[in-house]
C-alpha positions as CSV (number, residue, x, y, z in Angstrom):
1,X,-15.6,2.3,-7.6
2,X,-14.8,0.1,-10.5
3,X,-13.6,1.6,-13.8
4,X,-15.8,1.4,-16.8
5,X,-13.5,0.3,-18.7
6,X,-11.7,-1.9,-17.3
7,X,-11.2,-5.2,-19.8
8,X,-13.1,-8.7,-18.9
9,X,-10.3,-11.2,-19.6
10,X,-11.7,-14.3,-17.9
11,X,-15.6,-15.3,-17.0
12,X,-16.7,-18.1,-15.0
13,X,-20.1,-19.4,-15.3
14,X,-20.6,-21.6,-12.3
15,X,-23.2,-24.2,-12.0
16,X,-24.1,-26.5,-8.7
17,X,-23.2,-24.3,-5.9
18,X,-26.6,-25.9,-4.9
19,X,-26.2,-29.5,-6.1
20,X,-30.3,-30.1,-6.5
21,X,-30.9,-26.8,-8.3
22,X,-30.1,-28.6,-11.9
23,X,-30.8,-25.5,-14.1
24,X,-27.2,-24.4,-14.0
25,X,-25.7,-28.2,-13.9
26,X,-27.1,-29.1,-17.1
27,X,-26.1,-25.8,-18.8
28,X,-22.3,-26.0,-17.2
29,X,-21.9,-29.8,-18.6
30,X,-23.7,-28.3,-22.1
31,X,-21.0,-25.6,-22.4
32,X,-18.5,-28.2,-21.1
33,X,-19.4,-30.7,-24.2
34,X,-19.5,-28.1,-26.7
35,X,-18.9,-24.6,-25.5
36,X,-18.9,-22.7,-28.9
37,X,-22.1,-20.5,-28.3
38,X,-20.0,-19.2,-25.0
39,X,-16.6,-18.5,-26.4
40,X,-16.0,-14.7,-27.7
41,X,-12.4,-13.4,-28.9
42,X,-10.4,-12.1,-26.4
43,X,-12.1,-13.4,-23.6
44,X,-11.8,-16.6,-21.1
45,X,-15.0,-18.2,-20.7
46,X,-14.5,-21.2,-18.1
47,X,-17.9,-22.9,-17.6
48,X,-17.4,-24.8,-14.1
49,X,-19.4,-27.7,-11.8
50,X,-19.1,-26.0,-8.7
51,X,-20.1,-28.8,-5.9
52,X,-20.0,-31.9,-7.6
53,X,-20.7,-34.3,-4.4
54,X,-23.9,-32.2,-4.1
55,X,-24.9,-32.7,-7.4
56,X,-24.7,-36.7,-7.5
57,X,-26.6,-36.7,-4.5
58,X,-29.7,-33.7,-5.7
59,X,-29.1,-32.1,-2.6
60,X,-28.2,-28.7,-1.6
61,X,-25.1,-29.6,0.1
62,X,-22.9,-32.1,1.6
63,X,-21.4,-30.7,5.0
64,X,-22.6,-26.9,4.8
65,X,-23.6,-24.6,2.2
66,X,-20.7,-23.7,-0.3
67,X,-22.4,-20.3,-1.3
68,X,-21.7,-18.8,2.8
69,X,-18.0,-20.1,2.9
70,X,-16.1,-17.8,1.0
71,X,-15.4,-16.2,3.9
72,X,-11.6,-15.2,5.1
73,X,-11.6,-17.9,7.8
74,X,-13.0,-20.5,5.5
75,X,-10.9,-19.6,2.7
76,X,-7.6,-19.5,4.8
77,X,-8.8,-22.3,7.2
78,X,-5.7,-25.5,7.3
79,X,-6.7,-28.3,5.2
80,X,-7.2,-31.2,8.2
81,X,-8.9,-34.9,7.3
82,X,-12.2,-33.2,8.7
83,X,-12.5,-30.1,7.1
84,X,-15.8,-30.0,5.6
85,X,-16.3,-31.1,2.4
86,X,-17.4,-27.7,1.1
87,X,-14.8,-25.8,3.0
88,X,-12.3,-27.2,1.3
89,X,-14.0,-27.0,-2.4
90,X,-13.9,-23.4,-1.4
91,X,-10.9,-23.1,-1.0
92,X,-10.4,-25.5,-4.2
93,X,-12.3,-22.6,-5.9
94,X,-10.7,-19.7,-4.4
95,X,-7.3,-21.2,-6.0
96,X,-8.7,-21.7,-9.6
97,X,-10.8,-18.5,-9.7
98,X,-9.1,-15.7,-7.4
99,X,-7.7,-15.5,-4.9
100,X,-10.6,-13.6,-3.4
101,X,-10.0,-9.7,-3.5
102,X,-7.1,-9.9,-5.7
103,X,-5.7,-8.7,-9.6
104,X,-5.5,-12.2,-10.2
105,X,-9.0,-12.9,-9.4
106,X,-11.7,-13.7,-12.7
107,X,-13.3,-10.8,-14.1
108,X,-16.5,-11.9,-14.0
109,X,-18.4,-15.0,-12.5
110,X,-22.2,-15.7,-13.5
111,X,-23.7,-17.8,-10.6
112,X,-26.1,-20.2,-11.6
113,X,-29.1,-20.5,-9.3
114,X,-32.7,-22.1,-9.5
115,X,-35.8,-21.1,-7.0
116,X,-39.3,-22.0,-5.8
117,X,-39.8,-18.0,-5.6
118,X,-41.9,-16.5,-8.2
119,X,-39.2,-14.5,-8.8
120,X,-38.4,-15.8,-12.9
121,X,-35.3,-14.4,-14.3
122,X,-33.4,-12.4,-11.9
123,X,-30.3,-10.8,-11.5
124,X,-28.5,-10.5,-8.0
125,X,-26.1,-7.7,-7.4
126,X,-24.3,-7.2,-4.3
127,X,-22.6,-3.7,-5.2
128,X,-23.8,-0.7,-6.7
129,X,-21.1,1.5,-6.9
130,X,-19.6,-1.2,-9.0
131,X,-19.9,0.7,-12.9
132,X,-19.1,-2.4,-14.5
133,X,-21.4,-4.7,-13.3
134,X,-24.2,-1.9,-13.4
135,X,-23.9,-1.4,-17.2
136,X,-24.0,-4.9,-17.4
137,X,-26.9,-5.7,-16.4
138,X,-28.5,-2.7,-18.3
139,X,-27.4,-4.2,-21.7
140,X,-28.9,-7.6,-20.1
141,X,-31.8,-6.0,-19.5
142,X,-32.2,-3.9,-22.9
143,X,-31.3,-7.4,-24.7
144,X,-34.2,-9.6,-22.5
145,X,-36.9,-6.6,-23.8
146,X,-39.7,-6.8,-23.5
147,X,-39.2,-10.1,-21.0
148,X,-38.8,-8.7,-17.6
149,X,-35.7,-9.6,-15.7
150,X,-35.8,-7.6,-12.4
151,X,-32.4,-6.8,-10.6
152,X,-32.0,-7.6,-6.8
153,X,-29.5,-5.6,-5.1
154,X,-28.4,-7.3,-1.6
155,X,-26.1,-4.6,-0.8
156,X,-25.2,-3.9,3.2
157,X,-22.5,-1.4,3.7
158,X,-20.7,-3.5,6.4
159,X,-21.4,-6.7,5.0
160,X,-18.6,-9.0,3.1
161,X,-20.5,-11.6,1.5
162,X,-19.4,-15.2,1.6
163,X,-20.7,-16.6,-1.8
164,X,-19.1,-18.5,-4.5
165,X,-19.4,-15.5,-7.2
166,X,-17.6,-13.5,-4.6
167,X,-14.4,-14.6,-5.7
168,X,-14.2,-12.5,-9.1
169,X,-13.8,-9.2,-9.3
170,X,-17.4,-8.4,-10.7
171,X,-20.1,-11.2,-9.0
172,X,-23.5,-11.8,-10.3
173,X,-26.1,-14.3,-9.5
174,X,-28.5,-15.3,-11.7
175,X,-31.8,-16.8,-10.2
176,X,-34.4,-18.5,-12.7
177,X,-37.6,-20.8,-11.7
């Protein structure tokens, strides 16, 4: 279990993990041009293009799927002429965010997602033992009131997951139509 109070020091906000779900491209290059309304004192706030190969093209990916690669082979995999494109942006990732599972790793990263679901503004949590995280999303919640913003918890006790937001320390997806 996390501790409550533990400081946030550094956020990521990541954009085109998907590169033809635009919602969370065009806010990263927003923030990028003029990332006032994101900055707070005290804290890193490091809004990020996450598969930009994906994104020229408006497709979801370029070799495989970035968000099921953050995985300890992937992420420790040698870097070979044939390494997949989004293996090695991984990896690229990994370097600038984490590493993975370590004190060095971001505090926080807010994964940017869009869906054909019906599903509106959601929040994906893969922990819920982790106290941070869940008081998070409770001020998120009290903050979108009345708008709903349900919470999807994908939690599997023996499960590591693989996605991009895995990297920090606290991960949260964010899913909007």
């Amino acid at each position: 279990m996390s501790s409550p109070c533990a400081r946030v020091r550094r956020v990521g906000l990541f954009g085109g993990t998907h590169g033809n779900e635009l919602s969370g491209v065009l806010l990263v290059r927003h923030w990028q041009q003029d990332g006032a309304e994101i900055q707070r004192a005290g804290v890193e706030v490091k809004p990020f293009l996450t598969n930009p190969r994906a994104v020229e093209r408006c497709t979801r990916y370029i070799d495989c799927d970035l968000n099921r690669v953050f995985d300890p082979e992937s992420l420790g995999r040698p870097v070979v002429e044939d390494i997949p494109y989004e293996v090695r942006r991984a990896q690229e990732i990994n370097h600038i965010f984490g590493p993975k599972g370590s004190d060095d790793a971001y505090d926080l990263i807010f994964d940017l997602h869009n869906t054909t679901s019906n599903m509106g503004g959601t929040i994906i949590l893969e922990n819920s033992r982790d106290d941070f995280t869940i008081q998070m999303v409770h001020y998120i919640k009290n903050a979108l009131a009345p708008e709903p913003c349900p919470v999807l918890l994908i939690e599997h006790p023996s499960l590591k997951y693989a996605t991009t937001r895995s990297v920090a320390k606290h991960p949260v997806g964010k899913y909007q139509i």
